[in-house]
N, C-alpha and C positions, 0 to 999 in steps of 0.2 A: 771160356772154361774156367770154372772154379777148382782148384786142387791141393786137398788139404794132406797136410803131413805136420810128423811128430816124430821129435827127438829129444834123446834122453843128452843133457849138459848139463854133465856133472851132478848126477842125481836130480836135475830139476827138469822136465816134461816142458820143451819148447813146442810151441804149437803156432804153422805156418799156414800163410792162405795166399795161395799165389793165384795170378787173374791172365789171361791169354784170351783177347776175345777174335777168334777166326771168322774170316769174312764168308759171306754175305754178313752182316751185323743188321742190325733191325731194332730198332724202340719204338713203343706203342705209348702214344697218349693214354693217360685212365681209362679214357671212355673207350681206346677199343680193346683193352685189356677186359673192359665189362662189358662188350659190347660177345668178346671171343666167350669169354662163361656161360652167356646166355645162349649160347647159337652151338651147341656139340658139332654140328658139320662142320663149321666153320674156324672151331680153334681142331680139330682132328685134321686138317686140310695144310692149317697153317703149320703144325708140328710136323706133319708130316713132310711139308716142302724144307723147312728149313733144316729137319733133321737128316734130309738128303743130298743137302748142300753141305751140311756142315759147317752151320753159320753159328750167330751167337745172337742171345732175345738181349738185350740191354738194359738194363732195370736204375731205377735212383730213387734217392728217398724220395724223391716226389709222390714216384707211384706208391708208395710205402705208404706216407700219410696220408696221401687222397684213398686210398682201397680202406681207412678207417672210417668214408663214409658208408662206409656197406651197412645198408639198412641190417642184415643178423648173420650170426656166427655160421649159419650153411653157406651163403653169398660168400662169407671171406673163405670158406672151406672149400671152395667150388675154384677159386682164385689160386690159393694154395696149392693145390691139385694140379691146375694149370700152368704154373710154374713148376713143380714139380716133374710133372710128365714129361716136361721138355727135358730136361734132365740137368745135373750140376756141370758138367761138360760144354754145356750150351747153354751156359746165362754166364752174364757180366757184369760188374755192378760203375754205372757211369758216375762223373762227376756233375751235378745239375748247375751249378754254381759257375757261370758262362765269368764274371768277373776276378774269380779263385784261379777258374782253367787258366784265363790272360795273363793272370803274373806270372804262373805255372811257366808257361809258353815261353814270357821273355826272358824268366831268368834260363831255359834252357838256352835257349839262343844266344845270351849273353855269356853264358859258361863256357857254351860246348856240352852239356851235362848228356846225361845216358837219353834222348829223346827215344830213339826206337825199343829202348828195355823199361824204361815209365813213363806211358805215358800221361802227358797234362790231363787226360780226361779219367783216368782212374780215381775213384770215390775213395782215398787209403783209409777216409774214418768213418767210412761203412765200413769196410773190411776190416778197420781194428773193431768194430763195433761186432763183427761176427764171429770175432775170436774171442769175446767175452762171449756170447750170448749160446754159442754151441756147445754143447756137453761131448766131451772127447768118446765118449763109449756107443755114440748115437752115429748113423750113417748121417753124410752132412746134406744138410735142405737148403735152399735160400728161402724156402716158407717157412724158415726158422727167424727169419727177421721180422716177418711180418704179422706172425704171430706172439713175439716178446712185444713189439710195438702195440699191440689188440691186448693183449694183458696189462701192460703200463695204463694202458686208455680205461679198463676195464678195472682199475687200484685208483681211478680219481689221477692217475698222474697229468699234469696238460701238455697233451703233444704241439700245439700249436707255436707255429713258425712263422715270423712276419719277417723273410727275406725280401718280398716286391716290396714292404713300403722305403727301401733302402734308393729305390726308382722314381720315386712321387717326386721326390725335390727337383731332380734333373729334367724331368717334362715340366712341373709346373713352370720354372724358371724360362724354359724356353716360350710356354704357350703366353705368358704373361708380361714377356719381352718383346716389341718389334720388331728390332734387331737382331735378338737370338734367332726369334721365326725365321724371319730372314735367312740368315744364317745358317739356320737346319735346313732351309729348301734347297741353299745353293749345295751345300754340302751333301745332302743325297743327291742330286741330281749331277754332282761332280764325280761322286764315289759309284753311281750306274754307270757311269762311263768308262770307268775305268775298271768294271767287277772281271772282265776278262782275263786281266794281269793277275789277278789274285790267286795264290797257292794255299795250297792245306797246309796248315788248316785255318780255316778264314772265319774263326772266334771271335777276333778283334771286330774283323768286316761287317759280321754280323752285326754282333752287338754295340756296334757304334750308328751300322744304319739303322736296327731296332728303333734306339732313343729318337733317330730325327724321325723315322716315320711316324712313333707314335705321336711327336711335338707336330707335325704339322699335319696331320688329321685330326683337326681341333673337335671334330664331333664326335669321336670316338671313344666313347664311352665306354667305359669295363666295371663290374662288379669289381669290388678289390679280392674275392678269390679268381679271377679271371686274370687278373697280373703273372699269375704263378705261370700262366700256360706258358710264358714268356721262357722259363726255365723250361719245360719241357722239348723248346723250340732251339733256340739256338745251341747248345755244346751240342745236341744228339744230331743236329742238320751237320754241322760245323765235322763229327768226328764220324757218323756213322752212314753205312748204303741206303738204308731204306728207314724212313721217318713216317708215323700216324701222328697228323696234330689235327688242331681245331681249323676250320675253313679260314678264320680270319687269319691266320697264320700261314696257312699256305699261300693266300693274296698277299701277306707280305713277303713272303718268300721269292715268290713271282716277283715283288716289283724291283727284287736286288739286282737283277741283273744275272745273280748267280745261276750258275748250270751245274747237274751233273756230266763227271765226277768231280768240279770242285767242290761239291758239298753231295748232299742227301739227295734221293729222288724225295719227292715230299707230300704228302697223300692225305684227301681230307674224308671224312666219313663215307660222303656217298662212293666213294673212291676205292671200295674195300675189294670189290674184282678185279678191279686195274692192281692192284698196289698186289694180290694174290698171284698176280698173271707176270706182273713184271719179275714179282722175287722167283718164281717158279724155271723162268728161262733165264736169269742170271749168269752171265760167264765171270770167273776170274781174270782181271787183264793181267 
């Protein structure tokens, strides 16, 4: 839940955006964010379960700047909509950024800091980012991000983002080392063993098994926009109930060891009646 307020200090107009995301939680990969546009039964279906649960849709710049391949201004309007219907009540905006969350994470645990009142996976510079970009006299959208981001695009501004190649060094180094190889094999195959022990939230777990599985699946080829799934994959597995990723993601996911509830149930496209059927009969524990 998105929930905006304003107050007058001392003659100057503070303007708040607090974030609460209530469970069932749920994030969707791009593709079945584009996949619910296309198919009216199918995002009417989904609004509907989780609007009965009183869950939260999870959103990050990812999906922001991938929904700027939308071939024309109705597709992003149709998107917009989508988002919208579900209502500002029932959306969140996540942190994508699995390496940010991790420091996030240790300095709570090192502090003591407020972990249940902020937590590591809130996105705070999208939300400072939404408090510039909303007009105080306008009811509040979060298709109001998406469309300041479609206008910058649309000014010639470059939205483009090379967070994965910050990833390239840490694989290469392993796949072009013996002994690091090595090394990432024994090391996943130490850290499956042990995925049991692991508490929430298992960001670290994740994203440390990530790197050795990609280092030792030497055939594993990715487009360099196919790096990014990588963000879509680990904070949303790591902090939410119900994850859409790419197939190859959910076989990695699969081979962590990990289970629900210590992370995401985790659902690949053909996957979309299951992943309907599971969020539908959902219990809070």
């Amino acid at each position: 839940m998105l929930k905006y307020s304003k107050e007058n200090n001392n003659g100057k107009i503070v303007v708040r955006i607090d974030q609460i995301a209530y469970p069932p939680t749920v994030y969707l990969d791009t593709w079945a964010l584009f996949d619910f546009i296309e198919d009216d039964k199918l995002s009417d279906k989904f609004i509907k379960i989780l609007n009965n649960l009183g869950g939260t849709l999870m959103l990050s710049i990812m999906s922001v700047l991938e929904s700027m391949g939308l071939k024309n201004q109705k597709q992003l309007q149709c998107l917009c909509d989508l988002i919208d219907s579900i209502g500002i009540d029932r959306v969140a905006l996540l942190d994508f950024n699995f390496m940010r969350v991790s420091v996030k994470e240790k300095i709570y645990k090192k502090t003591g800091g407020p972990f249940l009142k902020i937590s590591p996976a809130i996105d705070c510079g999208l939300l400072d980012s939404f408090i510039k970009i909303h007009k105080p006299e306008d009811p509040l959208k979060v298709s109001e991000i998406f469309l300041a981001y479609r206008q910058d695009l649309d000014n010639g501004k470059v939205l483009e983002e090379n967070w994965e190649q910050s990833l390239f060094p840490i694989i290469e180094r392993a796949r072009n080392n013996i002994n690091a190889l090595s090394n990432a094999k024994k090391r996943f195959r130490k850290r499956k063993e042990k995925a049991n022990t692991c508490k929430f939230p298992c960001t670290e777990f994740l994203m440390e098994t990530c790197f050795d599985y990609i280092a030792i699946n030497e055939n594993m080829k990715m487009p360099d926009k196919e790096w990014r799934d990588i963000f879509h994959t680990i904070v949303p597995v790591a902090y939410c109930d119900f994850v859409l990723v790419d197939k190859k993601w959910l076989n990695f996911i699969k081979s962590t060891g990990l289970e629900y509830p210590q992370i995401a149930k985790v659902y690949a496209q053909r996957n979309l009646s299951e992943f309907l059927k599971d969020l539908e009969s959902w219990k809070r524990r």
